[in-house]
N, C-alpha and C positions, 0 to 999 in steps of 0.2 A: 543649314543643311545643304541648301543648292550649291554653295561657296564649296563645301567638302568633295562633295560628287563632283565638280567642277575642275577640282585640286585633282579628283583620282583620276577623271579622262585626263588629264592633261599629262600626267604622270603612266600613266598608260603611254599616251604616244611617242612622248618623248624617249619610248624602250625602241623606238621602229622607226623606219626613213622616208614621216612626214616630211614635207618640205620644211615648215616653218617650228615645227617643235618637236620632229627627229633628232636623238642624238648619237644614232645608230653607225649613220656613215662614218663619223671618226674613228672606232675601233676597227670597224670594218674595213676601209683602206689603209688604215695602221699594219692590218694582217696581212694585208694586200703588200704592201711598202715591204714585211721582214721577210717573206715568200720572194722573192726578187731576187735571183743570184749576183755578187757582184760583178759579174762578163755582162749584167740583160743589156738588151739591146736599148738606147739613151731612148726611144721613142714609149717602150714600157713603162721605165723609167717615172717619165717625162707625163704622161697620163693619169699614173697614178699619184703623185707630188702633186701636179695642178691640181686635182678634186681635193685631195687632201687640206689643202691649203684653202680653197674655195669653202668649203666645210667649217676648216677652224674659223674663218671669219664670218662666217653665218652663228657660229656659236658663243663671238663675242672673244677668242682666242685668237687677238689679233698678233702677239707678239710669235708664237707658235706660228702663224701664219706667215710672218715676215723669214722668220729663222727658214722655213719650209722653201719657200720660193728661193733664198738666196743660195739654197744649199743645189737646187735643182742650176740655177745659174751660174754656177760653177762648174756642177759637173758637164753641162751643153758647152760649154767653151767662151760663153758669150759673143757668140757673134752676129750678125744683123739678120738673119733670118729667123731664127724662134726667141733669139735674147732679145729681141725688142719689144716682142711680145712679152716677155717676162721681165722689161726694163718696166713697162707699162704696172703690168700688174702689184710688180711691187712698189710702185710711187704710190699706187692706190692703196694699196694696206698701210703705206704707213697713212696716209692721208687719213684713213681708216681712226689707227692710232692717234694722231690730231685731233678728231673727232672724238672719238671712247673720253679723252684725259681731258680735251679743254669744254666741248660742248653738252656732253652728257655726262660728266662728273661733276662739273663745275658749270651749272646753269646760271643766270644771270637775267638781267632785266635784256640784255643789249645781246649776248650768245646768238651766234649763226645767224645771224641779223646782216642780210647782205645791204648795202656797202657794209664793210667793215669799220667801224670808228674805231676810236683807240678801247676805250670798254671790253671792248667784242674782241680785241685781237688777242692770240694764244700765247700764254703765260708759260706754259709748257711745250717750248718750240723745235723741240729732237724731233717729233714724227714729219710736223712741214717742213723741217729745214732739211730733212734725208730725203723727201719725195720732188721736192724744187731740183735736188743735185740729182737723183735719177732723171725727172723727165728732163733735163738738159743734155745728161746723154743720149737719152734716147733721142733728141731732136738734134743730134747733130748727124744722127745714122736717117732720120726723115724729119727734114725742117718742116715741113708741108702740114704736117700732125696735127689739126685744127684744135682734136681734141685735147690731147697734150699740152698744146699751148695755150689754153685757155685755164687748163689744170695748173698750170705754169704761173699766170698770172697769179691767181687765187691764192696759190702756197702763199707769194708775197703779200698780198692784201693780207690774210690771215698774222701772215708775220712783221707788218706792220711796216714792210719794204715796197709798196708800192708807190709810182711805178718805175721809180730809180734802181731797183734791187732786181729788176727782170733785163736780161739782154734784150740791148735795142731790137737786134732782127727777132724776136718772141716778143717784143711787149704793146701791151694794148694801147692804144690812145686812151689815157682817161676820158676825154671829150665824148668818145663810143658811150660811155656807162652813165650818161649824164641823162638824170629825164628831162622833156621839154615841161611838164610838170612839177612843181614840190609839190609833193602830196604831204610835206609832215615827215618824221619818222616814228616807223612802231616799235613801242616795247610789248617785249613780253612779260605779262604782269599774272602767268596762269600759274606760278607758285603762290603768290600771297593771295592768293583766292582760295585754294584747296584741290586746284584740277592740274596740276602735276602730275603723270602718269606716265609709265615708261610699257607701251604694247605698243603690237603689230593692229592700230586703227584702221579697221574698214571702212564706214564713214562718222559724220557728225552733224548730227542737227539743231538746230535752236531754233525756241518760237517766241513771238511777240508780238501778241495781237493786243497791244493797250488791254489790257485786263478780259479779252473776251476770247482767248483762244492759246494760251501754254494751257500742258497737262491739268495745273491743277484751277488754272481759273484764278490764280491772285495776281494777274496783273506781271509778274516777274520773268524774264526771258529763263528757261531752265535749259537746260544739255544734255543730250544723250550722245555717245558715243558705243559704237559696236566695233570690239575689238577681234582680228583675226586668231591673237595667241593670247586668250584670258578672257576674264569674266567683263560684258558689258558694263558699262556704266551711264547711271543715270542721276546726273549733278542736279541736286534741287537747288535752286538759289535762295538763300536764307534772309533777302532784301538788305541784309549788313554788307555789302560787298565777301560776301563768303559760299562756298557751294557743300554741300553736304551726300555723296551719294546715298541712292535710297535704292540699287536698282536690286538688291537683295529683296529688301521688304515689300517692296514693290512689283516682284515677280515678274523684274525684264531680264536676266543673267544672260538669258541662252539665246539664239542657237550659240554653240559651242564657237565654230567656227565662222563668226559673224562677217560680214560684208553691208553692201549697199542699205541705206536705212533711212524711211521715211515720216512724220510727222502726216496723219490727216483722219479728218473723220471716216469711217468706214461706215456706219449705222447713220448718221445725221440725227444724232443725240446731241450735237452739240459739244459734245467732249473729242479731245484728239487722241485719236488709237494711235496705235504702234505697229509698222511693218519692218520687219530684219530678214535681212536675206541672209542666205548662209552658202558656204562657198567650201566644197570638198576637191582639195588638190590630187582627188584621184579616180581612176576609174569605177565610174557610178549605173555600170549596167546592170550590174545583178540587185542595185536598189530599187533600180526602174523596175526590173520585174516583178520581184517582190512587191511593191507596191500595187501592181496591176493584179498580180495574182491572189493576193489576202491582204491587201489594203497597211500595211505595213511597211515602213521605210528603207526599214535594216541601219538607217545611222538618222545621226543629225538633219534637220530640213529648215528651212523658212519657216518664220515665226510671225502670227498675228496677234498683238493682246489690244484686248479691250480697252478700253478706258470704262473704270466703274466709277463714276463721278468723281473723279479727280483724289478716289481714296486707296485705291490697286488697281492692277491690270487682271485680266483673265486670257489665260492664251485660248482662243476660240481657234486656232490652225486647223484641228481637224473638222472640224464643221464646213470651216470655209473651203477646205479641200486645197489646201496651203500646204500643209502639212506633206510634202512628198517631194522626189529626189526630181531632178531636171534636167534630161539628156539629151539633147535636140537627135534629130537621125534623118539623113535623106533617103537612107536605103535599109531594107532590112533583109537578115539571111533566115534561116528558118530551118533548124537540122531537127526532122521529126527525132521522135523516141530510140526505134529502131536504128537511129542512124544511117538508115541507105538512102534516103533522099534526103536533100535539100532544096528550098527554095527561094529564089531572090525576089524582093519587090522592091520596086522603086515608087520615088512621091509616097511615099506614106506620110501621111496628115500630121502633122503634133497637135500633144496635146485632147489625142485621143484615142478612145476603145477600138482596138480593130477584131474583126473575127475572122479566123485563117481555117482553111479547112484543105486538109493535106491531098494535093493532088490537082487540087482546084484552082491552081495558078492565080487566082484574085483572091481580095481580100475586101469585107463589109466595114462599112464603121457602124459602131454598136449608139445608139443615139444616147445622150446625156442630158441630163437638166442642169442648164445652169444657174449660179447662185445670184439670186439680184433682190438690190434692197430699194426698197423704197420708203 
C-alpha cells in the first residue's frame, strides 16, 4: 500500500518542475524553442537550447541532448567566446553517454572503479572517443583548462589510451596518480548481494555492533539507505551473504524526499531507532506557517521510527515534534491583515514561538517544553 501511494507522489511530481523528478521543463522549453522566430537574436536562441539540453540530460536523454548543444554550436559560429563554452558542455554529454552505456547499463565487478584496469575500461567507446576530440579543441582555444584537461586524461584512462593516447602538452604524469599506499583494489560485489539499486541516495548507513546493536539484534551488519527520488530502503542481511529489503514491512519507505540518515537509540531501550531527514527543493514558507498555525506540515517532513524490538518500526515524528517543515530566517517581515502596515524584525530566534502584536514593534517568545528522555 505505502509502495502505491509512494508510486502516486512520485507520479504526481513528475507532471511539475521538481528538480529531481520534474519532467515538466522539457515540453516547456520545447514550446519555448518553436515560439522563436527564425531572425531571434542568437543570445534567445542561445538560453533556451542550453536549459533545453541541461534538462534532457537530467532526464536520462542524453543523445537528444548531444543533438541539442551541436545544433546550437553551429548556429553561434563556433568561436572562442561562447563555443568554448559549448565545446565544454558537449564533451560532458557525451561523457555523459560513456557513462549511461558502459557504467550503468553494463555494471561489472570492476565498473567506474578509478584507476581504470582493463575490466573497467569502456566496451562501447563512441561517447569517450567524441568527448577526448572535443576537449582537445577546446584546449587549443585555452590550454590552461585544468578542468578540461583532467577530463581529457580520463576519456583515455577509460579508453584504455592512457597515458600515450593523451598529447604531451595535456597529459598527466602517471607518477601524479600513484598512491604512496596500496591499499588493495576494490570490487563492487553489491549485485551479487541484492543491493543494486539505481536512485537519487541521500544517505546510507550500516551497523555492527557484534550482535548487540543492528536493528534486529542478530549479530549481522543490515543497510538502510534513504533515497532522494524513490522509496527508501532497508537491506536485511540474510547471514548467506544476501540482503533482502524489508523497508515496506517494516515501515521506513518515507519521508518521500529522503536525505541525511541516522542509526541510534532515541529511548535507551536498547534497540536502534531511525532518523531520515527530508529535503524539499523548494520554497517551504507557507509550511513553516501552517505548521505554527494548526500544527500541520502541508508536505513531507523528517521522520522518526521506533525500533519495536527489532520486529517494526513506529513512526513517533509527531510526538517528538520531528514531524515539521525547516526554514531558518534571520529576519522577519509581518504584513497585518488589512495590509497597510508592515513590520520588520530582526534576530528572531529559531526554532521558536514568537508572539507579535501589531504596532508594538517587538516580539515575545512564547515558552515551550522540551522533549527529554530519560
Amino acid at each position: 500500500m505505502k509502495q502505491n501511494q509512494l508510486a502516486a507522489i512520485e507520479a504526481q511530481l513528475s507532471k511539475g518542475f521538481d528538480a529531481f523528478y520534474g519532467k515538466a521543463w522539457v515540453p516547456r522549453l520545447r514550446e519555448e524553442q518553436s515560439k522563436l522566430a527564425p531572425n531571434a537574436p542568437l543570445d534567445a536562441r542561445w538560453d533556451v537550447d542550453v536549459k533545453l539540453a541541461s534538462w534532457l540530460l537530467r532526464e536520462g536523454k542524453v543523445t537528444e541532448a548531444i543533438e541539442v548543444l551541436a545544433s546550437v554550436y553551429r548556429a553561434q559560429g563556433g568561436g572562442p567566446d561562447r563555443g568554448l563554452d559549448l565545446i565544454k558542455q558537449r564533451a560532458i554529454a557525451n561523457l555523459r553517454l560513456a557513462e549511461q552505456e558502459n557504467c550503468v547499463c553494463e555494471q561489472g565487478g570492476e565498473t567506474c572503479i578509478f584507476p581504470f584496469e582493463p575490466n573497467s575500461q569502456h566496451t562501447k567507446r563512441d561517447g569517450a572517443t567524441r568527448a577526448a576530440q572535443l576537449l582537445v579543441q577546446g584546449l587549443e582555444w585555452n590550454p590552461r583548462d585544468l578542468h578540461s584537461i583532467w577530463l581529457l586524461n580520463l576519456c583515455h584512462m577509460a579508453l584504455g589510451r592512457f597515458p600515450e593516447g593523451v598529447p604531451v602538452l595535456f597529459r598527466i604524469d602517471p607518477r601524479r596518480l600513484e598512491s604512496e599506499f596500496d591499499i588493495g583494489r576494490l570490487e563492487n560485489i553489491a549485485p551479487s548481494l541484492g543491493l543494486q539499486r539505481r536512485a537519487c541516495a541521500g544517505g546510507a548507513i550500516v551497523d555492527d555492533f557484534d550482535g548487540d546493536g543492528d536493528f534486529d539484534a542478530d549479530g549481522l551488519i543490515d543497510l538502510y539507505v534513504s533515497n532522494y527520488s524513490g522509496a527508501n530502503r532497508l537491506h536485511h542481511n540474510q547471514g548467506n551473504g544476501k540482503f533482502v529489503d524489508r523497508a515496506a514491512d517494516l515501515g521506513v519507505l518515507e519521508p518521500i524526499e529522503s536525505f541525511a540518515t541516522w542509526w541510534f537509540d532515541v529511548n535507551n531501550d536498547g534497540w536502534l531507532d531511525l532518523f531520515v531527514d527530508n529535503h524539499a527543493d523548494r520554497d517551504r514558507t507557507g509550511d513553516v506557517a501552517a505548521y505554527y498555525k494548526n500544527g500541520t506540515t502541508g508536505s513531507d517532513s523528517a521522520r522518526v521510527s521506533m525500533n519495536i524490538g527489532g520486529a517494526r518500526f513506529a513512526d513517533e515524528s509527531q510526538q517528538l515534534r520531528i514531524a515539521r517543515p525547516y526554514f531558518p530566517m534571520r529576519s522577519l517581515a509581518v504584513t497585518w491583515p488589512l495590509g497597510k502596515s508592515v513590520e520588520h524584525f530582526d534576530n528572531v530566534p529559531l526554532d521558536q514561538v514568537v508572539s507579535i502584536t501589531e504596532g508594538n514593534g517587538t516580539f515575545q517568545v512564547v515558552p515551550t517544553t522540551p522533549i527529554v528522555f530519560k
